[in-house]
VODRENLUM-977121 format. One record per residue (C-alpha): residue in one letter; residue number from 0; y, z, x; chain. Coordinates in Angstrom, 1 decimal. Example, Ala and Ser with C-alpha at 12.3 -4.5 7.8 and 13.67 -1.06 7.14 Angstrom:
2
> A/0/-4.5/7.8/12.3/A
> S/1/-1.1/7.1/13.7/A
***
This chain:
67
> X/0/-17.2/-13.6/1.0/A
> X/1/-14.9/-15.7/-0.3/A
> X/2/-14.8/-19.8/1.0/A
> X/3/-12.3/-20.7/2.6/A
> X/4/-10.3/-24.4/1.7/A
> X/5/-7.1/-26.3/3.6/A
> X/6/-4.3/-27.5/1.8/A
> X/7/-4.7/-31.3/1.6/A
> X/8/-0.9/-31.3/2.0/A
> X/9/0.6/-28.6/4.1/A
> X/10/-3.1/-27.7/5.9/A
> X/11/-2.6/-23.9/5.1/A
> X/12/-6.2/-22.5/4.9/A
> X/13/-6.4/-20.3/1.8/A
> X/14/-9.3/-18.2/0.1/A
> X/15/-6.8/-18.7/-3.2/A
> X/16/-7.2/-21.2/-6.1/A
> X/17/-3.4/-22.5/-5.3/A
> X/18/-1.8/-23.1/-1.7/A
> X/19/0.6/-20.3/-0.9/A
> X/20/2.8/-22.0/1.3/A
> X/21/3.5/-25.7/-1.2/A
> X/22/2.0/-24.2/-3.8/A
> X/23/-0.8/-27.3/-4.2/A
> X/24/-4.1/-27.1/-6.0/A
> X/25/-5.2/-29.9/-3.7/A
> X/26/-7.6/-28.2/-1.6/A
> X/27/-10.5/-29.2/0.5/A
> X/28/-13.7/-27.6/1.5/A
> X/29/-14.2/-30.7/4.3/A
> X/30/-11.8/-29.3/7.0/A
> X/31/-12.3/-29.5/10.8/A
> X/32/-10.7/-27.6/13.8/A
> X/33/-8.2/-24.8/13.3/A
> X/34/-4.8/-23.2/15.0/A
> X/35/-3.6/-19.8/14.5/A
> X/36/0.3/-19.9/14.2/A
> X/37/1.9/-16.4/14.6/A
> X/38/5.5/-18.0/15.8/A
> X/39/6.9/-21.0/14.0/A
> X/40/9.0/-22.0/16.5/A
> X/41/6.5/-22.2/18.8/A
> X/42/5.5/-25.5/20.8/A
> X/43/2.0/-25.5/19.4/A
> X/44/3.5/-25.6/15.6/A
> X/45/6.8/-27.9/16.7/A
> X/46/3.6/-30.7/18.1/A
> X/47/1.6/-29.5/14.5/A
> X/48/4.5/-30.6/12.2/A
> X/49/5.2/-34.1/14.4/A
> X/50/2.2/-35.2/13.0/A
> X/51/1.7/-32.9/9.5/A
> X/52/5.7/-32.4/8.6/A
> X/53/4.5/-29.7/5.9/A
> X/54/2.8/-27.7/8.0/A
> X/55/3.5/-24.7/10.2/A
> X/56/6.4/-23.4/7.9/A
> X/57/4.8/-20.0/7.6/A
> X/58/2.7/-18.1/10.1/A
> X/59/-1.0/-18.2/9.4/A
> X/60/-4.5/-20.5/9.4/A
> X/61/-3.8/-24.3/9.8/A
> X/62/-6.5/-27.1/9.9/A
> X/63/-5.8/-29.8/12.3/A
> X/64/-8.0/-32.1/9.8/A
> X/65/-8.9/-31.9/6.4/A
> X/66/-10.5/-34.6/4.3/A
***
């Protein structure tokens, strides 16, 4: 199974080499705690990007930390 890495940027989760969503190669194996965004427009991602403005662009796997 492939690992799975956040975005050091955005903090899309990703099993890719490259971050789909800012297209990064910054990517972090040390991540902590994670939110599912299915709407964007959602409260849940609206609070996400007040305090990571990159991310919840895109539906999908978010880490609230990454180091």
């Amino acid at each position: 199974m492939a690992r799975e890495r956040a975005c050091r940027h955005c903090h899309y989760i990703t099993t890719e080499d490259r971050c789909p969503v800012c297209g990064s190669r910054d990517l972090s194996d040390d991540w902590f705690d994670l939110v599912i965004i299915l709407d964007t427009e959602s409260r849940i991602a609206k609070k996400l990007r007040e305090s990571i403005p990159e991310a919840a662009k895109v539906p999908g796997k978010y880490a609230i930390r990454v180091r």
